[in-house]
PDB file of N, CA, C and O in Angstrom:
ATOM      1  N   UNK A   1      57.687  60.086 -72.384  1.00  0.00           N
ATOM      2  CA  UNK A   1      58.993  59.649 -71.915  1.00  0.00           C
ATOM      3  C   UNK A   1      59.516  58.570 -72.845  1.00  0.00           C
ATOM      4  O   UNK A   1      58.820  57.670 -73.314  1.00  0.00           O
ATOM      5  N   UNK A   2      61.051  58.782 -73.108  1.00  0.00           N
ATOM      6  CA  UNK A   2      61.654  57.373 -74.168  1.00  0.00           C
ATOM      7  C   UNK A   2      61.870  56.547 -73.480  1.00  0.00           C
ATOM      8  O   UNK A   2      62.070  56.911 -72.321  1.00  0.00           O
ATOM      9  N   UNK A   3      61.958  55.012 -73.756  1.00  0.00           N
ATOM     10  CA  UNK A   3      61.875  54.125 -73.613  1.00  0.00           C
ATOM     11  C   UNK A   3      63.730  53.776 -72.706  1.00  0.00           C
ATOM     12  O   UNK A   3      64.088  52.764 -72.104  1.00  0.00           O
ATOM     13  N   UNK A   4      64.450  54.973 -72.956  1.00  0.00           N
ATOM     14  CA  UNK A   4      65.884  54.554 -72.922  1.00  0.00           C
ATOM     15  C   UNK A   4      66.240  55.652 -71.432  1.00  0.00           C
ATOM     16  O   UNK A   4      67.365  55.779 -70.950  1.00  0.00           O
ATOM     17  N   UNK A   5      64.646  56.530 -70.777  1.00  0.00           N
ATOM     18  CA  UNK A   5      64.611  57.146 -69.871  1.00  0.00           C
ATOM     19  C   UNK A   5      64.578  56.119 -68.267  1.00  0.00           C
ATOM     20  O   UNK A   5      64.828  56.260 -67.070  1.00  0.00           O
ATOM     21  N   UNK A   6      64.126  55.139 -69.165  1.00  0.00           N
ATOM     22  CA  UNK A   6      63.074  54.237 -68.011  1.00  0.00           C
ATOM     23  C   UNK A   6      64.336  53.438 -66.988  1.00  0.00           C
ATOM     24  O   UNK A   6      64.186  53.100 -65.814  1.00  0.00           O
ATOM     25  N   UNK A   7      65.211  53.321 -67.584  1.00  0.00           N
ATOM     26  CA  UNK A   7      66.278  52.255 -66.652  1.00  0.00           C
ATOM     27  C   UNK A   7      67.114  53.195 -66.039  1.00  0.00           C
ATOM     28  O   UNK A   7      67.754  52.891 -65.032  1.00  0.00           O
ATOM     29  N   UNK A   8      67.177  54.384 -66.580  1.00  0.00           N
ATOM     30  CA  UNK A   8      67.928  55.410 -65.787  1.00  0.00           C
ATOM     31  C   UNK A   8      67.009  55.705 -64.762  1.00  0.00           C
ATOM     32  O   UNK A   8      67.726  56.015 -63.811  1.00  0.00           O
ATOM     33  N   UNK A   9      65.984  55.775 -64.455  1.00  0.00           N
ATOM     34  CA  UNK A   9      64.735  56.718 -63.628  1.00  0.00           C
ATOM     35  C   UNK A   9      65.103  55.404 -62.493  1.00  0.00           C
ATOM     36  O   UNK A   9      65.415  55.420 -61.302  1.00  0.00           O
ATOM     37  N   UNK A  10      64.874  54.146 -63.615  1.00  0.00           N
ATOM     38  CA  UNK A  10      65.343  53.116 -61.951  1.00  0.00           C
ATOM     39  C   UNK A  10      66.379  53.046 -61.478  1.00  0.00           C
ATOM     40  O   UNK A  10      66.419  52.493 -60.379  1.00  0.00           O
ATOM     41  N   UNK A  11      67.474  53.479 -61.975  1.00  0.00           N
ATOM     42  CA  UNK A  11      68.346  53.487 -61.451  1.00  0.00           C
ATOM     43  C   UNK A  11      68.477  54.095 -60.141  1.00  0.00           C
ATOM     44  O   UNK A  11      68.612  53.594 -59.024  1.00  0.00           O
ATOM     45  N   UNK A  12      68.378  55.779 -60.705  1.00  0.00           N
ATOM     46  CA  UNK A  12      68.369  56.108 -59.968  1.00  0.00           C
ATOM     47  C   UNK A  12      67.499  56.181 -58.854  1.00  0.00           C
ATOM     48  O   UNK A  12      67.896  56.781 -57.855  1.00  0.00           O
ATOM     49  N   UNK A  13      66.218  55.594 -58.869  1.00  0.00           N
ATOM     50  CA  UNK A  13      64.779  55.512 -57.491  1.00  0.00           C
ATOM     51  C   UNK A  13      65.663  54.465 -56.943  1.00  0.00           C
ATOM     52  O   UNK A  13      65.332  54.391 -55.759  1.00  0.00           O
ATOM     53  N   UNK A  14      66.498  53.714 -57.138  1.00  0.00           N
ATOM     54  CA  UNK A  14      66.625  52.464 -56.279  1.00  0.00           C
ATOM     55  C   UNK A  14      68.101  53.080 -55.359  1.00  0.00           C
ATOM     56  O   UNK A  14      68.659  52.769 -54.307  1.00  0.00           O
ATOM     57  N   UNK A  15      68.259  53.839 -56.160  1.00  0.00           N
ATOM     58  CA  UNK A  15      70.342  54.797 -55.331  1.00  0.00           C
ATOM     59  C   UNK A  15      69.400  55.761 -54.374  1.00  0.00           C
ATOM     60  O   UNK A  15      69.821  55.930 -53.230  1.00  0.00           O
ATOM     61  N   UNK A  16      68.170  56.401 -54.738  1.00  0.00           N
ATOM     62  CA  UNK A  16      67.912  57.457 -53.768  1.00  0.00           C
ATOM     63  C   UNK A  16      66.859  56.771 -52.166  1.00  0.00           C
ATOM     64  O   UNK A  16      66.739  57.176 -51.010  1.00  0.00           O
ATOM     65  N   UNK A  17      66.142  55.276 -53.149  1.00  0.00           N
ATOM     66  CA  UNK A  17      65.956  54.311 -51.884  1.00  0.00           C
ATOM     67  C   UNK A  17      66.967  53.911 -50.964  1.00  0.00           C
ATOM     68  O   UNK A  17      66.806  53.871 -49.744  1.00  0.00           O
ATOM     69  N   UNK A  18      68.110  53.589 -51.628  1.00  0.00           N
ATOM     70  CA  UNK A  18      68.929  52.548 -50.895  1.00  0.00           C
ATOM     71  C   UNK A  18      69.672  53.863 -49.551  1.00  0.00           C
ATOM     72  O   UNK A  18      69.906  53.739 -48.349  1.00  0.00           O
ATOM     73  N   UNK A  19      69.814  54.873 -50.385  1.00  0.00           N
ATOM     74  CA  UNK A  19      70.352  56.267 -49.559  1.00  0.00           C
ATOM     75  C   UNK A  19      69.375  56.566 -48.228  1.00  0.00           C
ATOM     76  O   UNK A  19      69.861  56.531 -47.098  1.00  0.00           O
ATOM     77  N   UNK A  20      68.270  56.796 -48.405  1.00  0.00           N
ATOM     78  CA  UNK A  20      67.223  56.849 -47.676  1.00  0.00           C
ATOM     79  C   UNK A  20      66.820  55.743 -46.501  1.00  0.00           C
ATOM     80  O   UNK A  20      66.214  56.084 -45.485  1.00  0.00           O
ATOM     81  N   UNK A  21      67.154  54.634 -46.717  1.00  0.00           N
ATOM     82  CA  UNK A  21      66.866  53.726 -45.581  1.00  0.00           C
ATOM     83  C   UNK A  21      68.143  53.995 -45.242  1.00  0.00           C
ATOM     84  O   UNK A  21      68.047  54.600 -44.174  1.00  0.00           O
ATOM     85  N   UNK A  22      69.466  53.884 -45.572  1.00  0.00           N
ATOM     86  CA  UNK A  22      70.758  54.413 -45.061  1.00  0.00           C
ATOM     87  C   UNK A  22      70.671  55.549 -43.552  1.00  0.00           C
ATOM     88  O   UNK A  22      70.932  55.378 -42.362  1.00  0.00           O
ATOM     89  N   UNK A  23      70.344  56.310 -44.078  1.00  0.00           N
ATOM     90  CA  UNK A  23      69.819  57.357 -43.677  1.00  0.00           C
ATOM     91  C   UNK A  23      68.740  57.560 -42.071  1.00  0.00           C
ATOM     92  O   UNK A  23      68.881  58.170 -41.010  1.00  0.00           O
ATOM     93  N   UNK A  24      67.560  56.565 -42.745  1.00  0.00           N
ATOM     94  CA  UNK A  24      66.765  55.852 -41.771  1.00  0.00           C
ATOM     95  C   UNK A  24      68.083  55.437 -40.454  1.00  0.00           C
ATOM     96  O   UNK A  24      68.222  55.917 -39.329  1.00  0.00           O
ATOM     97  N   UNK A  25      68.719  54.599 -41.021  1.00  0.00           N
ATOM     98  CA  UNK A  25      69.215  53.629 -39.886  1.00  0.00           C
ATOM     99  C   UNK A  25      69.915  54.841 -38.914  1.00  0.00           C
ATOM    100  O   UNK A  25      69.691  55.048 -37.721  1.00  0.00           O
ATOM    101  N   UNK A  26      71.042  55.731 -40.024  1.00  0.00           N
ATOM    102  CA  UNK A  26      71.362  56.852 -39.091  1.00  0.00           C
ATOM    103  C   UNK A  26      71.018  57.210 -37.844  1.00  0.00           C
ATOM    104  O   UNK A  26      71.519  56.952 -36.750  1.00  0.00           O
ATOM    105  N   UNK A  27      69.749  58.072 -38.293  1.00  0.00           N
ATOM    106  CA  UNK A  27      69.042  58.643 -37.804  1.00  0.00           C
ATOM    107  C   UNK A  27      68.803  57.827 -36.103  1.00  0.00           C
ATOM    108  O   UNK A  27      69.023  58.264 -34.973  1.00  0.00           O
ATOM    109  N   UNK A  28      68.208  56.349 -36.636  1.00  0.00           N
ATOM    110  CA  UNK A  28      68.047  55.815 -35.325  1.00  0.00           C
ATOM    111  C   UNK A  28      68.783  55.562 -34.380  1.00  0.00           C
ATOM    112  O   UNK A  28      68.536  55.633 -33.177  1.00  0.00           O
ATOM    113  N   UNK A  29      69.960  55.177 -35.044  1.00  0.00           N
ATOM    114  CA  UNK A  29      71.259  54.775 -34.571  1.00  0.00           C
ATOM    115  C   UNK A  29      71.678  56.314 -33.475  1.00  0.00           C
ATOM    116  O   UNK A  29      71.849  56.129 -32.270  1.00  0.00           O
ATOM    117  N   UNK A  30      71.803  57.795 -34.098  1.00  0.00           N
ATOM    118  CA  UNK A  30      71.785  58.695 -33.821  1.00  0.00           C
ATOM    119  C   UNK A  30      70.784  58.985 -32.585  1.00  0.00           C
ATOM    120  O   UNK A  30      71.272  59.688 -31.701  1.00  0.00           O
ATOM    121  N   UNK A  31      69.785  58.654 -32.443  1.00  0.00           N
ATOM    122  CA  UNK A  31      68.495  58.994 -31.278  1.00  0.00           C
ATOM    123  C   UNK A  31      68.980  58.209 -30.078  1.00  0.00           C
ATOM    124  O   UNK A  31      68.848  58.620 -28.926  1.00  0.00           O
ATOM    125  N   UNK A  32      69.590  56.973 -30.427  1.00  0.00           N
ATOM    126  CA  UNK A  32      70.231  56.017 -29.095  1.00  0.00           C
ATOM    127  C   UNK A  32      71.099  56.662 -28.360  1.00  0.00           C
ATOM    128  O   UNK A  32      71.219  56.437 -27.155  1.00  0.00           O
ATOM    129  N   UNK A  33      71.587  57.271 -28.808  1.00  0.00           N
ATOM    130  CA  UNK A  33      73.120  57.904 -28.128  1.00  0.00           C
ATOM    131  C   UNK A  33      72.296  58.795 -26.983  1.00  0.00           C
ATOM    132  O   UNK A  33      71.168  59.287 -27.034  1.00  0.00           O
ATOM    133  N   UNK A  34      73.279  58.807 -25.957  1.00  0.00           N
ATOM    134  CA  UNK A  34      72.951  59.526 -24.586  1.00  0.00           C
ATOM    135  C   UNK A  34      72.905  60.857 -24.889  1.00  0.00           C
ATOM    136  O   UNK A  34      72.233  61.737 -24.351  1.00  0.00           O
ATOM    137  N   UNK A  35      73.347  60.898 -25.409  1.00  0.00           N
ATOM    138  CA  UNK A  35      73.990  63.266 -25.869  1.00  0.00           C
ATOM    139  C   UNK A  35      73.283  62.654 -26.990  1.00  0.00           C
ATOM    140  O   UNK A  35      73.559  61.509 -27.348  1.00  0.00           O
ATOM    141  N   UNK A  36      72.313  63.414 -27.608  1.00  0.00           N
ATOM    142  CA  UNK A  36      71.684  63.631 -28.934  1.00  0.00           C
ATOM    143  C   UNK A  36      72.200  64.719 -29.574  1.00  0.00           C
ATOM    144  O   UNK A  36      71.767  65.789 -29.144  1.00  0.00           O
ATOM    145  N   UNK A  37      73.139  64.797 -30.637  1.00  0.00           N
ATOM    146  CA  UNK A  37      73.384  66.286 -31.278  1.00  0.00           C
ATOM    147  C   UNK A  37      71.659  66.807 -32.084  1.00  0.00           C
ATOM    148  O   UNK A  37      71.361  66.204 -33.115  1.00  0.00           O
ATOM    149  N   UNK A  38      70.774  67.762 -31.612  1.00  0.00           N
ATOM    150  CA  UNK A  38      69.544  68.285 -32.184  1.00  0.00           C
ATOM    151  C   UNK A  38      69.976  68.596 -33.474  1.00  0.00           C
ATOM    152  O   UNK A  38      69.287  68.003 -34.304  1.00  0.00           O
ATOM    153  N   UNK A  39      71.133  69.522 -34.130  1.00  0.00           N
ATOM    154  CA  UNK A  39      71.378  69.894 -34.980  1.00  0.00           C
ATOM    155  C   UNK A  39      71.373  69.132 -35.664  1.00  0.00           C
ATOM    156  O   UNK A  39      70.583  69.087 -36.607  1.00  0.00           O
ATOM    157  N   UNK A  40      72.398  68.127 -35.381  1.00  0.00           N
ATOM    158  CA  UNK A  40      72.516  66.753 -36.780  1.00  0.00           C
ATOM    159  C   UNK A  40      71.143  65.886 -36.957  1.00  0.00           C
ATOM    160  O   UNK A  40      70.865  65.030 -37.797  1.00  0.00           O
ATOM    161  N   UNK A  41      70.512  66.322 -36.051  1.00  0.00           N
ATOM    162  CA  UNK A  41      69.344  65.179 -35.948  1.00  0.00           C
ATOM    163  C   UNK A  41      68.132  65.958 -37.482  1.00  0.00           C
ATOM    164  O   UNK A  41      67.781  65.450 -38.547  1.00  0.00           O
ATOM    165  N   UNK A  42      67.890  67.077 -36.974  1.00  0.00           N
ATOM    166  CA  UNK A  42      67.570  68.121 -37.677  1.00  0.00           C
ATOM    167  C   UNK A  42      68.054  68.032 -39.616  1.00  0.00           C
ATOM    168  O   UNK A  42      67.400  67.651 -40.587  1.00  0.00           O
ATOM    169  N   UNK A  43      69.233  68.489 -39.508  1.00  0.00           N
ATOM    170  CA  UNK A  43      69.683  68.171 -40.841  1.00  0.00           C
ATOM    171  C   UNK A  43      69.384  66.937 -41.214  1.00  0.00           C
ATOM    172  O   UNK A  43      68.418  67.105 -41.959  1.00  0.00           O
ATOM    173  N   UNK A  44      69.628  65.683 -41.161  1.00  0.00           N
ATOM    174  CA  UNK A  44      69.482  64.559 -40.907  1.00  0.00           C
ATOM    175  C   UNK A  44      67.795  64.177 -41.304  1.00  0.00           C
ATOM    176  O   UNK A  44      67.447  63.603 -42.336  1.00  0.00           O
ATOM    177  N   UNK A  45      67.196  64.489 -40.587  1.00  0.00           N
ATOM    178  CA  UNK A  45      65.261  64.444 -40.718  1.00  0.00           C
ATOM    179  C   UNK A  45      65.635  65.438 -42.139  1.00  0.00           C
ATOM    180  O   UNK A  45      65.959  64.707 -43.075  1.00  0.00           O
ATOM    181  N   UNK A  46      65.654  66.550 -42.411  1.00  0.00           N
ATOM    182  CA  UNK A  46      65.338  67.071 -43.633  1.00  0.00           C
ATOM    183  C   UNK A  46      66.020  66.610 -45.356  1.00  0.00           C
ATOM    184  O   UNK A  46      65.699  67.000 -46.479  1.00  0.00           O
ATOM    185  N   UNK A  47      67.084  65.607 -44.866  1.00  0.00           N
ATOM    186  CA  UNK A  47      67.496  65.467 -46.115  1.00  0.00           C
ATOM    187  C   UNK A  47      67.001  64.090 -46.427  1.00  0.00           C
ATOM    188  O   UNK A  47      67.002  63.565 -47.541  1.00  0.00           O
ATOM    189  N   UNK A  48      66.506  63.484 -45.111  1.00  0.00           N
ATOM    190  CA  UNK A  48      65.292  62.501 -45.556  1.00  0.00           C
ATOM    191  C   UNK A  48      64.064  62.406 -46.236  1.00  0.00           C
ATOM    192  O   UNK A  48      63.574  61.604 -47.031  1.00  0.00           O
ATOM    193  N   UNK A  49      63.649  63.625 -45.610  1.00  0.00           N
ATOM    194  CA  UNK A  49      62.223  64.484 -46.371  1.00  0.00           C
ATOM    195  C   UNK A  49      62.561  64.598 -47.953  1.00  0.00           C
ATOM    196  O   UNK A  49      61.771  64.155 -48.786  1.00  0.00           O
ATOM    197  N   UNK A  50      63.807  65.230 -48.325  1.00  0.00           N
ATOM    198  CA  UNK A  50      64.143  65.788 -49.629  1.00  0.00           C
ATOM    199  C   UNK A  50      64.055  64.171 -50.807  1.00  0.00           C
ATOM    200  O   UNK A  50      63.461  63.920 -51.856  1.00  0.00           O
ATOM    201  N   UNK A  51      65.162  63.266 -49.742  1.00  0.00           N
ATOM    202  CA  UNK A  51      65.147  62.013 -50.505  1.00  0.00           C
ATOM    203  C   UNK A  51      63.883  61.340 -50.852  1.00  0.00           C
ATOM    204  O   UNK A  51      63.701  60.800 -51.943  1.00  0.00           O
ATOM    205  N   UNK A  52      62.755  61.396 -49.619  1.00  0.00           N
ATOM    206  CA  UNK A  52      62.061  61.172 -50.024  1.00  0.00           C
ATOM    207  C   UNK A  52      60.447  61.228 -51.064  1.00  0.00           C
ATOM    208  O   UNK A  52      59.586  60.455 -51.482  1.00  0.00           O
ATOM    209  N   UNK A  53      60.849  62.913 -51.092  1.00  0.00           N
ATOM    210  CA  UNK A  53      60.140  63.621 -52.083  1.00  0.00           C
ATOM    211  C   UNK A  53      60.723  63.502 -53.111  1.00  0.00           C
ATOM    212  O   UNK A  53      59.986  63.672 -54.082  1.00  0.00           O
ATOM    213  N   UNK A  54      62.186  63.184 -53.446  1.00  0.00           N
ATOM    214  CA  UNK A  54      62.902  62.836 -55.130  1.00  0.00           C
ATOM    215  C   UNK A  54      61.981  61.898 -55.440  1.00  0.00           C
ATOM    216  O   UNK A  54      61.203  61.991 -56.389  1.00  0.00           O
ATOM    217  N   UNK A  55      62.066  60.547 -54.295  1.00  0.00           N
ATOM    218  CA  UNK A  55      61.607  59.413 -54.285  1.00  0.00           C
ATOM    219  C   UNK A  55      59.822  59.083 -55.332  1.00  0.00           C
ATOM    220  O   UNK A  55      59.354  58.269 -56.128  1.00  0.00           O
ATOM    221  N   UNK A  56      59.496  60.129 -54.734  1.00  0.00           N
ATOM    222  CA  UNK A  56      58.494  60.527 -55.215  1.00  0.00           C
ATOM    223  C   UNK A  56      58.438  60.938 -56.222  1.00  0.00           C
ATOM    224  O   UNK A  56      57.722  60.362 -57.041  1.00  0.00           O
ATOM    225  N   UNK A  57      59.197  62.156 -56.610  1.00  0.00           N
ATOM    226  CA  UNK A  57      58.714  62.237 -58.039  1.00  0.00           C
ATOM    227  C   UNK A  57      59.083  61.342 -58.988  1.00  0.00           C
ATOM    228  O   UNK A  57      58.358  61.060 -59.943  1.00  0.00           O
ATOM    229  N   UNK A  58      60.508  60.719 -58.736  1.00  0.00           N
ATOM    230  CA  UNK A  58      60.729  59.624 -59.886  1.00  0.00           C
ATOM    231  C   UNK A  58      59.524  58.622 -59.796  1.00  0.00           C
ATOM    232  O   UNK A  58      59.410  57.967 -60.832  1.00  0.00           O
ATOM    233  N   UNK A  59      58.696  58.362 -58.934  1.00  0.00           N
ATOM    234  CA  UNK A  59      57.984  57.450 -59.202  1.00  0.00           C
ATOM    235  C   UNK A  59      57.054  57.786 -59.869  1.00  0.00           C
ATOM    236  O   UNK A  59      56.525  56.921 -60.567  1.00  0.00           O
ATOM    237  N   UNK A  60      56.663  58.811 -59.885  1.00  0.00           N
ATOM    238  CA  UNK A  60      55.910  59.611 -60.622  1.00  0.00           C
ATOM    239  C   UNK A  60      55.830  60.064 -62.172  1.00  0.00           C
ATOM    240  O   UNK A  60      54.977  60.629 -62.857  1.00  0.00           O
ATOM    241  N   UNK A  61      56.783  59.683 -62.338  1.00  0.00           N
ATOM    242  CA  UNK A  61      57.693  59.512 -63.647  1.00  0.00           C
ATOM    243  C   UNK A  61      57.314  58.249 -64.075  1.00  0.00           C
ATOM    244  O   UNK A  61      56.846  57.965 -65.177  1.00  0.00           O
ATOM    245  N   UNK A  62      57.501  57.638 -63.312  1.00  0.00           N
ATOM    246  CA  UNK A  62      57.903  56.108 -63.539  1.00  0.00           C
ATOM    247  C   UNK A  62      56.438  55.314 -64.362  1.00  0.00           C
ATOM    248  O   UNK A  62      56.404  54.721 -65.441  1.00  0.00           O
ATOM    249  N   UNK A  63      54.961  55.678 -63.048  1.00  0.00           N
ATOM    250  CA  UNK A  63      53.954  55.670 -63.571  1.00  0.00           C
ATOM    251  C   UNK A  63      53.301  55.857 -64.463  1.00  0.00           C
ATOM    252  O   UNK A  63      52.646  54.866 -64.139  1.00  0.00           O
ATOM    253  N   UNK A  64      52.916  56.119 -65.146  1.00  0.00           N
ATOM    254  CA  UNK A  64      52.026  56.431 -66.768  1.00  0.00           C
ATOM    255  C   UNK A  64      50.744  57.121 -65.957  1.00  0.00           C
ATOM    256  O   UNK A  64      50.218  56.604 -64.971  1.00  0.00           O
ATOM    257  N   UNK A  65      50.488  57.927 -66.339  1.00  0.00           N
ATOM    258  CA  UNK A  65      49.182  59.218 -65.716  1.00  0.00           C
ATOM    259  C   UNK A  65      48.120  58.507 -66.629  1.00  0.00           C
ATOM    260  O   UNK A  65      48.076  58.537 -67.859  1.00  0.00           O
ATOM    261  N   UNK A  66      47.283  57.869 -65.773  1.00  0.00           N
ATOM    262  CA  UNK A  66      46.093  57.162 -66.274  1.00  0.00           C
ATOM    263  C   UNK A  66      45.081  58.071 -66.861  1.00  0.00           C
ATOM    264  O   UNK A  66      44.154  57.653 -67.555  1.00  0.00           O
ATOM    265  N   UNK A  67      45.296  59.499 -66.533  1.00  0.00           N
ATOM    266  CA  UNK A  67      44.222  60.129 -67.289  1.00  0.00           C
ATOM    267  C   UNK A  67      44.177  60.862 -68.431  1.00  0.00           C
ATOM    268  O   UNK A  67      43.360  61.657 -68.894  1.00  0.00           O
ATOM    269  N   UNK A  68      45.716  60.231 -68.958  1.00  0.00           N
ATOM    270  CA  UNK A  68      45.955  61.150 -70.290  1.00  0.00           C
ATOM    271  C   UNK A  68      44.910  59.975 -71.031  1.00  0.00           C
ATOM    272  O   UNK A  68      44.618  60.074 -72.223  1.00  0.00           O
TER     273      UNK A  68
END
């Protein structure tokens, strides 16, 4: 990886964090309500999952693979 990859990769892990606790709050905010829409709740849980598997791989990126 170049050296000029590395501030973009944070960039973006910190936009797909900041999205993700966003998201979080949703969600909870969403479960309070008397009428729960399942559907939105649903969509909602999975694009958390997604964010947080990006989350993942950029970090993964981010790391240096100790066993090369």
């Amino acid at each position: 990886m170049e050296n000029t990859d590395i501030p973009s990769l944070s960039f973006q892990l910190f936009q797909l964090q900041t999205e993700h606790r966003m998201l979080d709050t949703e969600i909870s905010n969403l479960q309070q309500l008397p009428y729960l829409d399942q559907l939105k709740l649903q969509r909602m849980k999975r694009q958390k999952l997604r964010l947080k598997q990006n989350i993942e791989h950029i970090k993964a990126q981010l790391i240096p693979d100790l066993n090369a």
